[in-house]
C-alpha positions as CSV (number, residue, x, y, z in Angstrom):
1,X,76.9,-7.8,29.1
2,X,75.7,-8.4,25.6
3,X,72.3,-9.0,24.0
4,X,72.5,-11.3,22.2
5,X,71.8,-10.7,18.3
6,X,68.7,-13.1,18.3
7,X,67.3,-12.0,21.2
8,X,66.8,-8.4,20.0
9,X,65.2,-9.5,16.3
10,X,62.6,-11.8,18.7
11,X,61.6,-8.7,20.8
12,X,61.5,-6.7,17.7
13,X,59.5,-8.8,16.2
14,X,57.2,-9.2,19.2
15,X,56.9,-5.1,19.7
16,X,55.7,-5.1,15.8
17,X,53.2,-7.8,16.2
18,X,51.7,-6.0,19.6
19,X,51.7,-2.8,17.6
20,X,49.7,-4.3,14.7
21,X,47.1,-5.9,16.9
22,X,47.0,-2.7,18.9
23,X,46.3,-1.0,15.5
24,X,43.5,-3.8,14.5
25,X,41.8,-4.1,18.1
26,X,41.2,0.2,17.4
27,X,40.1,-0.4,14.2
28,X,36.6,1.3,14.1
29,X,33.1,-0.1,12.1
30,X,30.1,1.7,12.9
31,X,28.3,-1.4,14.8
32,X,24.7,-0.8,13.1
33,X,25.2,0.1,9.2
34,X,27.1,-2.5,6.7
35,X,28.6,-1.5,3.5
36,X,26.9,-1.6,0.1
37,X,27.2,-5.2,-1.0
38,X,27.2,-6.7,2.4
39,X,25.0,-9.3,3.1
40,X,24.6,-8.3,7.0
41,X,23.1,-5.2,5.4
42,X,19.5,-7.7,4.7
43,X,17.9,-8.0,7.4
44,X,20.4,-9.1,10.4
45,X,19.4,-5.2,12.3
46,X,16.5,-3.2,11.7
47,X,16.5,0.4,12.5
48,X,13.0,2.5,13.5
49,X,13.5,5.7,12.4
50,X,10.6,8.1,13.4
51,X,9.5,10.5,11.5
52,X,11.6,13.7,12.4
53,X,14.4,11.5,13.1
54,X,18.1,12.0,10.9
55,X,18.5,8.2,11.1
56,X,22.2,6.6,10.6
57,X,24.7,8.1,7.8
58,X,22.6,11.4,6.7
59,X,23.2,12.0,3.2
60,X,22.3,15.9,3.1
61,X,20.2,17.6,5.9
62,X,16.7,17.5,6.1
63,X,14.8,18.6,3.9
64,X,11.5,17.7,4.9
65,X,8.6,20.2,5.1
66,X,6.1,18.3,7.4
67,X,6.5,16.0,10.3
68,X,3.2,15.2,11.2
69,X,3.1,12.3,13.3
70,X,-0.8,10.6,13.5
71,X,-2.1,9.3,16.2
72,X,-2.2,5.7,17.4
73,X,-3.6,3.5,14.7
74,X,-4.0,-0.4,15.6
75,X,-2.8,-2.6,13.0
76,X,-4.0,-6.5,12.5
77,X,-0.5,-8.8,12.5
78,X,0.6,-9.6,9.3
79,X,1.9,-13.2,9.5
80,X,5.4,-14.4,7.2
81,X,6.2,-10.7,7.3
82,X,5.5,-7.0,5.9
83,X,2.0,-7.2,4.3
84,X,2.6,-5.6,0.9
85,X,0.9,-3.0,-1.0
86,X,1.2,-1.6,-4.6
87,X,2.6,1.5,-4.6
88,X,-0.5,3.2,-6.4
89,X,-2.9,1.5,-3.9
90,X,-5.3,4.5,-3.4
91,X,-5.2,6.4,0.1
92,X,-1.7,4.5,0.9
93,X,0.0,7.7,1.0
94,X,-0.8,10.8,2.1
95,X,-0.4,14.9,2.2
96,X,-1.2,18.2,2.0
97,X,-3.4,19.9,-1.4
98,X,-0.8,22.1,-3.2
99,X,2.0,21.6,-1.0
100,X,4.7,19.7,-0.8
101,X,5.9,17.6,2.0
102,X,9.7,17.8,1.1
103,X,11.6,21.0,-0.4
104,X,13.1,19.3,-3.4
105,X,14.8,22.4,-4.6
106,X,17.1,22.0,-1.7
107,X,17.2,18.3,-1.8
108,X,19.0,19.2,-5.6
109,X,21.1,21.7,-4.0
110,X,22.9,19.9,-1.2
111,X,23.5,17.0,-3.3
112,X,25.2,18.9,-6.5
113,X,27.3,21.1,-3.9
114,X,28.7,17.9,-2.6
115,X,29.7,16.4,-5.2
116,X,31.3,13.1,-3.4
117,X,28.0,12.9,-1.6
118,X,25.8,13.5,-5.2
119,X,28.1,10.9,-7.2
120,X,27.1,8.4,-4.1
121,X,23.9,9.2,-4.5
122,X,23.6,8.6,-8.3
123,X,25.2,5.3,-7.6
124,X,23.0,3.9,-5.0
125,X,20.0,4.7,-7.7
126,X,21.6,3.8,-10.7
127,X,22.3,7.1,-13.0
128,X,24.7,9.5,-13.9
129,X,25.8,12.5,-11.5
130,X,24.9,14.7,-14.4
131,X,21.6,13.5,-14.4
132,X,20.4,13.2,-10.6
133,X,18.4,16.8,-11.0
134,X,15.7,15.6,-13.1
135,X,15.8,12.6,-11.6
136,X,14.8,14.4,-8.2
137,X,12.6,16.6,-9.5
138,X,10.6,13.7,-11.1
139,X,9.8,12.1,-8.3
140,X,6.7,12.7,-6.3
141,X,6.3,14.2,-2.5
142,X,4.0,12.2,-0.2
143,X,3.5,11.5,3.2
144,X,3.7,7.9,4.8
145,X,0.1,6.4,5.9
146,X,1.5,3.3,7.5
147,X,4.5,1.9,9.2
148,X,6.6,1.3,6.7
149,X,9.9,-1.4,5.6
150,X,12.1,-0.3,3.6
151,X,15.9,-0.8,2.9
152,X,18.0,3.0,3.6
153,X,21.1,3.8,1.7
154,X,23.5,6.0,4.1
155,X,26.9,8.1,3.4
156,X,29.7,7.6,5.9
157,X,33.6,8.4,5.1
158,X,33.4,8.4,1.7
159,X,31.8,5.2,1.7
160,X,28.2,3.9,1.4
161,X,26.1,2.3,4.0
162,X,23.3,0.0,3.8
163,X,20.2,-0.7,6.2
164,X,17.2,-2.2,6.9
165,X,14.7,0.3,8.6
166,X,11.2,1.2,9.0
167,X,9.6,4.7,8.9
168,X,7.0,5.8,11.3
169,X,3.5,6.7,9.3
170,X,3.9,10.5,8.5
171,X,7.1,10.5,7.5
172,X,7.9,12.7,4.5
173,X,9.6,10.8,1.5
174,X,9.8,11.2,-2.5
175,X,8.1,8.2,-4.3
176,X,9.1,7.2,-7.9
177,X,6.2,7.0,-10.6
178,X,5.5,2.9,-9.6
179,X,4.9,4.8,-6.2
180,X,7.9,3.1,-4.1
181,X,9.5,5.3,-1.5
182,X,12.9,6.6,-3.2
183,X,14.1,9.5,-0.9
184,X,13.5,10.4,3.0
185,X,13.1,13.2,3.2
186,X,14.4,13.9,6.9
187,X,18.1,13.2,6.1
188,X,18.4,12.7,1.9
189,X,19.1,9.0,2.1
190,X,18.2,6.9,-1.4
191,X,15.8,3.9,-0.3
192,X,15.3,0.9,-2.0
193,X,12.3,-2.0,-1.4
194,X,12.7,-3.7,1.5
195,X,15.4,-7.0,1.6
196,X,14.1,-10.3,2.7
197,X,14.8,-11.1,6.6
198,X,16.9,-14.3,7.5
199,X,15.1,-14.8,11.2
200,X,14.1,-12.1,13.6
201,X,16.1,-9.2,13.1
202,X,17.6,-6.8,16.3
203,X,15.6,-4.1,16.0
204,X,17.7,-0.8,17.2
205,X,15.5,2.6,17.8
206,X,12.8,3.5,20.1
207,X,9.4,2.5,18.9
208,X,6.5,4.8,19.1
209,X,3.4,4.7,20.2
210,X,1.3,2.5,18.2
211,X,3.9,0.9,16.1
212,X,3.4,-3.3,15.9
213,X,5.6,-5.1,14.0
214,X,2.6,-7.1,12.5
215,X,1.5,-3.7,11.2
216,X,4.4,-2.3,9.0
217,X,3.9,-2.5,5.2
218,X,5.7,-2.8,2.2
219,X,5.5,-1.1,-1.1
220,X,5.7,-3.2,-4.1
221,X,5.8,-1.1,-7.5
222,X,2.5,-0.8,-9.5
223,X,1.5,-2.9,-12.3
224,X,2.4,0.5,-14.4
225,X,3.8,3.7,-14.1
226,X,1.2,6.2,-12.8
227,X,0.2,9.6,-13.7
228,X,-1.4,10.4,-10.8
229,X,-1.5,9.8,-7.1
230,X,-5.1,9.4,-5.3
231,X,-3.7,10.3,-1.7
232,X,-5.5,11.4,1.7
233,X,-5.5,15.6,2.0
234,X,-4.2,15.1,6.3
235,X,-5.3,18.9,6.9
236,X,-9.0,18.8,4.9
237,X,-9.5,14.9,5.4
238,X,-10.5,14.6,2.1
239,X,-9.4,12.9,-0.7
240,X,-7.1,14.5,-3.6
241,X,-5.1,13.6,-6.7
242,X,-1.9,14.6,-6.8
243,X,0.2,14.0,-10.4
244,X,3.5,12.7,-10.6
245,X,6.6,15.0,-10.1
246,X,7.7,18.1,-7.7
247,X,4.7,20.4,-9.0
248,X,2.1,19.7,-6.7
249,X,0.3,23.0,-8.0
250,X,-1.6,20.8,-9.7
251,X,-3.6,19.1,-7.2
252,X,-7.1,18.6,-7.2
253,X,-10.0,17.2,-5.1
254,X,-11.3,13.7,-5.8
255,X,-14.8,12.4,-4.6
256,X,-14.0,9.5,-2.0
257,X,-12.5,6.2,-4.6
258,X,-14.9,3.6,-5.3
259,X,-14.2,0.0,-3.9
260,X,-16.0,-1.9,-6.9
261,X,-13.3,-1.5,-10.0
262,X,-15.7,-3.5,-12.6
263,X,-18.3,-0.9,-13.9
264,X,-21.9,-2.2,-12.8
265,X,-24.3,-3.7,-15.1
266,X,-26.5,-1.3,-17.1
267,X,-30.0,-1.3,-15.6
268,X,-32.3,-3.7,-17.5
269,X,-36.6,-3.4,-17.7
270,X,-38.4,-5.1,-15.2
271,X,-40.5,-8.1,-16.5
272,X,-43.7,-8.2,-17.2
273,X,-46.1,-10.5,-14.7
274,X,-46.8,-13.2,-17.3
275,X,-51.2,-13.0,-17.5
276,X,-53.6,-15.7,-18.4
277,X,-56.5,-15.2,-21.1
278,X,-59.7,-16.6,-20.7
279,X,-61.4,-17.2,-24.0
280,X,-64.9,-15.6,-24.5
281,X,-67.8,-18.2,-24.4
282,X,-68.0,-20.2,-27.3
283,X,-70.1,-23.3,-27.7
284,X,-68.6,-26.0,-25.5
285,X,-66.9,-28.1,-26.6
286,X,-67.4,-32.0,-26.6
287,X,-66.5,-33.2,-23.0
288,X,-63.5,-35.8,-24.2
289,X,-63.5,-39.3,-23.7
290,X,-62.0,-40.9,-21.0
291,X,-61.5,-44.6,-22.6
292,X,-59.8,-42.2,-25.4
293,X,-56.8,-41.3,-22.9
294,X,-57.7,-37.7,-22.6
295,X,-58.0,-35.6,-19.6
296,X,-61.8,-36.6,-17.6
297,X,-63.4,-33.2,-16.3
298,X,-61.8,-33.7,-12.8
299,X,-58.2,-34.0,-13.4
300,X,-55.7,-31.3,-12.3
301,X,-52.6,-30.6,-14.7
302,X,-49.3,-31.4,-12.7
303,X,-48.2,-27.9,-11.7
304,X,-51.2,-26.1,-11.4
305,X,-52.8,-25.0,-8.5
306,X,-56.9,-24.5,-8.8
307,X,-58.3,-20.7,-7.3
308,X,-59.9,-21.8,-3.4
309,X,-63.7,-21.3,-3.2
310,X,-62.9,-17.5,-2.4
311,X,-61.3,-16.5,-5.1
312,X,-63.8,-15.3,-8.0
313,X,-63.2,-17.0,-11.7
314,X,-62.6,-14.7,-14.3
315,X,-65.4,-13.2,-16.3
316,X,-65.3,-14.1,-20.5
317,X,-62.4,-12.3,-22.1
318,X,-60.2,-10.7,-18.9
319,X,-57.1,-10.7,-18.6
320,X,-56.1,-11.9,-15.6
321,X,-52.0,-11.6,-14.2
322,X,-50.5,-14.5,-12.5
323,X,-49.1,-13.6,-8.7
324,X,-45.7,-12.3,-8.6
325,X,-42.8,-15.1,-8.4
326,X,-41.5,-15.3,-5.0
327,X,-38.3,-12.6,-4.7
328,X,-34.6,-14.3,-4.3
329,X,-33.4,-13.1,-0.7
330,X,-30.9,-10.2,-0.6
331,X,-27.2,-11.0,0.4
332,X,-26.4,-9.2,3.5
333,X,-22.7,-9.1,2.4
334,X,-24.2,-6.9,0.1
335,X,-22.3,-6.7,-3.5
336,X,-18.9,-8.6,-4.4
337,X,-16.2,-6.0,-3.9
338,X,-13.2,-6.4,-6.0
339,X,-11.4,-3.2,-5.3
340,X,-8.1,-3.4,-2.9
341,X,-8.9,-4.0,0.8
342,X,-7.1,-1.4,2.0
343,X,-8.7,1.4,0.8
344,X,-10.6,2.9,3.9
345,X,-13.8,4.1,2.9
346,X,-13.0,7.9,4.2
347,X,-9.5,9.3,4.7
348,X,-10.1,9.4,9.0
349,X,-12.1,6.4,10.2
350,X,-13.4,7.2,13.7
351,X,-11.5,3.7,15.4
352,X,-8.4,5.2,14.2
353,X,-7.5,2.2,11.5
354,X,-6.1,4.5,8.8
355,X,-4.8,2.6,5.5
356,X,-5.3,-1.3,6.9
357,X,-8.5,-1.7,8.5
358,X,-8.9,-4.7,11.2
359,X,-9.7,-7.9,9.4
């Protein structure tokens, strides 16, 4: 019996139209990063990457020298979102004195052997290929103090990913001279500042102990571009200043930084008591007249109290010094402080507050 003509095209038809769905339904996205340019990439997941962890999308391996993870540190909740901090806020990051917490020698190296994965790179921060060296060598090693949100630039297939993450405090990263975080360290991924969240985003990771969404920060750059960084020494505990770029041979200890930025007034003399002379005796004078509007003999002048019977009158001639005005009450706030809040007055409070102290 024949087929007929018609029926065969339908069922040919029909076997290409399975075939292509079949095709689509095994079509493959990673379900957690979004392209560059796609707006799911701003905020819809949130990724918590500790601080030894590759992440999503590793651009080169790790090339992080330190994974020092602090302790516990309770955080007051930031309401409306990341509280932010300019990125030469002093004691926001942190590290070690004359060494670096990411090898940026072989940070350079894996990206110009790759060249895909270094022309990705220069495109995600906005420079040529040919110049992503000095770019990376300008750049400043650090080490996370807080919890931090920031937006993570990943390489998948050729392609680049986008995400929203934060990084556990001790994390190693490279911050530009505005002092935002620029490279982490653990897996070579370009990060950017942080995009703003449309709701509550799913957050994806495992969170570690101490982290509180309330507590993470984010770095907005510095009114200028800085010379040097005043971070936190995590081995000494003592404070250090550590100058922009790769060379931290150049590191030096600070004394702890002052809260008050407006210099204090220069010291002025204390005033002199204001004194009373008596006149030496003279021949009295003529007693004045009452009916001629003048003081009589037993009036007091508003204002001025008379000695009690205790107190002996002056002599002719002394000098004799009035009592001491009454002193103005000190303020138990003590003096206005106009310096950033989150400086912590030593580099390892005892409660374990770090950068943000309780409010």
């Amino acid at each position: 019996m024949r087929t007929p003509t018609g029926t065969v095209v339908l069922a040919c038809v029909l076997s290409a139209a399975l075939l292509l769905s079949g095709c689509v339904g095994h079509t493959t996205r990673h379900p957690d990063t979004t392209r560059l340019g796609d707006d799911a990439g701003t905020g819809g997941e949130l990724f918590l990457l500790s601080a030894a962890a590759p992440g999503p999308d590793p651009f080169t391996d790790s090339t992080a020298l330190t994974a020092a993870t602090p302790s516990p540190a309770p955080r007051t909740p930031a309401a409306g979102g990341p509280r932010s901090l300019p990125g030469g806020t002093p004691g926001l990051y942190g590290g070690t004195e004359r060494t670096g917490s990411c090898d940026i020698g072989r940070q350079v190296g894996h990206l110009v052997r790759d060249p895909a994965r270094g022309r990705a790179f220069a495109e995600v921060v906005g420079i040529s290929p040919a110049a992503l060296p000095d770019h990376v060598r300008a750049l400043t090693p650090v080490v996370l103090r807080a919890d931090t949100r920031v937006t993570g630039h990943g390489f998948r297939a050729g392609r680049i990913t986008r995400y929203q993450s934060v990084l556990q405090a001790g994390t190693a990263v490279l911050v530009d001279d505005r002092g935002l975080p620029r490279v982490r360290c653990a897996c070579g991924n370009p990060l950017g500042p942080p995009a703003a969240s449309h709701g509550t985003p799913v957050t994806r990771g495992t969170p570690w102990p101490g982290y509180r969404p309330g507590g993470v920060i984010a770095v907005t750059p510095a009114s200028q571009a800085v010379a040097g960084f005043t971070i936190v020494d995590v081995t000494a505990r003592t404070w250090i200043e550590r100058r922009t770029g790769h060379d931290v041979r150049h590191d030096r200890a600070l004394p702890p930084p002052a809260r008050v930025t407006d210099p204090p007034d220069p010291p002025r003399p204390a005033p002199s008591p204001p004194q009373i002379h008596v006149p030496p005796e003279t021949e009295p004078s003529p007693e004045p007249d009452p009916d001629a509007g003048g003081a009589s003999p037993g009036d007091t002048p508003a204002g001025v109290s008379l000695p009690d019977a205790e107190t002996p009158l002056p002599t002719s001639g002394e000098t004799v010094p009035l009592p001491d005005p009454p002193a103005e009450p000190e303020d138990p706030a003590g003096p206005d402080e106009v310096g950033p809040d989150a400086v912590p007055d030593n580099p390892d409070p005892p409660d374990g507050a770090g950068l943000i102290p309780d409010d």
